[in-house]
N, C-alpha and C positions, 0 to 999 in steps of 0.2 A: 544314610546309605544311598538315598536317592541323587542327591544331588554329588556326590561319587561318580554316581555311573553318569549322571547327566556331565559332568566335566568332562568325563573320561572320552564321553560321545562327544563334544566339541569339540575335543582337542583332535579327536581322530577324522574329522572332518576338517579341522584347520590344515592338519598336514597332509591329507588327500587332495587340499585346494594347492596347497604350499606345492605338494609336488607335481601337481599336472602345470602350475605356472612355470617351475623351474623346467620343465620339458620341453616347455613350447619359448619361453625367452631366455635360457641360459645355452651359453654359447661355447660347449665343450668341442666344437672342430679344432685338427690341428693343424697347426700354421705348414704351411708346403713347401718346401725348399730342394730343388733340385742338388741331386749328389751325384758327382761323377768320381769314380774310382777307380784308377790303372790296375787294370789285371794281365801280368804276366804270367802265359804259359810254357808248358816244356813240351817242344815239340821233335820227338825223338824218335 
């Protein structure tokens, strides 16, 4: 049962380390591309 929870403890540290690196080098911005779109109105 020990070495259970010892796994359990490493694993949950591996992915506390996994996610703070993916936060700081993974590159989720989105690409920026300007949009222009004709708007007709009704001017009545």
């Amino acid at each position: 049962m020990r070495h259970i929870v010892k796994l359990i403890l490493i694993l949950a540290i591996l992915a506390g380390i996994a996610l703070v690196a993916f936060a700081f080098f993974g590159d989720l911005s989105p690409e920026r591309t300007p949009v222009s779109d004709p708007v007709t109105l009704d001017g009545g």
